[in-house]
Phi, psi and omega in degrees: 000128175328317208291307183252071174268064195006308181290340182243316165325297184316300186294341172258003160275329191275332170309309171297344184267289142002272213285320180332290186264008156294312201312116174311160187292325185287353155258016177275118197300148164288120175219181181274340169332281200327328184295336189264085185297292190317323193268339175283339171286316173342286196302318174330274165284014147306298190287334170290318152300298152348280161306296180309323172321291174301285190308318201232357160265024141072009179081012188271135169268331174297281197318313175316313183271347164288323178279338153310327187271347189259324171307311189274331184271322159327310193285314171325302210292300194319322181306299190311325171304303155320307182283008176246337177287137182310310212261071165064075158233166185189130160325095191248100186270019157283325178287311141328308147343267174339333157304271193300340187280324180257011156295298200309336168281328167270019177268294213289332192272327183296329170306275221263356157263027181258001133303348172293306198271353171257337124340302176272338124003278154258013131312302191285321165320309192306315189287314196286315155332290205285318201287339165303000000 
């Protein structure tokens, strides 16, 4: 099915990180989640590596170490960005650490399921092609 479909999950998960971390500090709901900060990004760039994973390496170790390598510069910017924004956001390079430690957990996870995943990968190909 299109909807859960990598190629389309991936660009909206990474939208969702984007606003996520735009969002001024004064609109972040106080919750007790929010306190373990380090695991949600973690769990973040878990799932996004994944998904990226799924939609563009092809079960390929080059491409695979290329979305990965784009992922650890991402996870960078969004920090830098932050710290560029005025309204009580702020540059954390622990928080990129963190980042990168659940990129690096879904690369680990992804070796030994990515023909599973890349099967469903292309499921979504599939769907979307005949939708044409």
């Amino acid at each position: 099915m299109l909807l859960t479909s990598p190629r389309l999950l991936a660009p909206a998960w990474t939208l969702l990180i984007i606003v996520g971390l735009t969002l001024p500090g004064s609109q972040i709901p106080d919750s007790p989640l929010l306190q373990l900060d380090k695991l949600v990004h973690g769990v973040l760039f878990f799932v996004l590596t994944v998904l990226w994973l799924s939609a563009l390496s092809e079960a390929e170790w080059g491409p695979a170490i290329a979305v990965f390598t784009v992922i650890l510069a991402f996870s960078v910017i969004t920090e830098l960005y932050q710290g560029w924004l005025p309204f009580g956001r702020h540059a954390d390079f622990l928080d990129a650490a963190a980042d990168a430690i659940g990129a690096l957990i879904g690369l680990g996870i992804w070796i030994p399921l990515r023909h599973r995943l890349e099967s469903w990968a292309q499921r979504g190909r599939k769907v979307s092609v005949q939708k044409r």
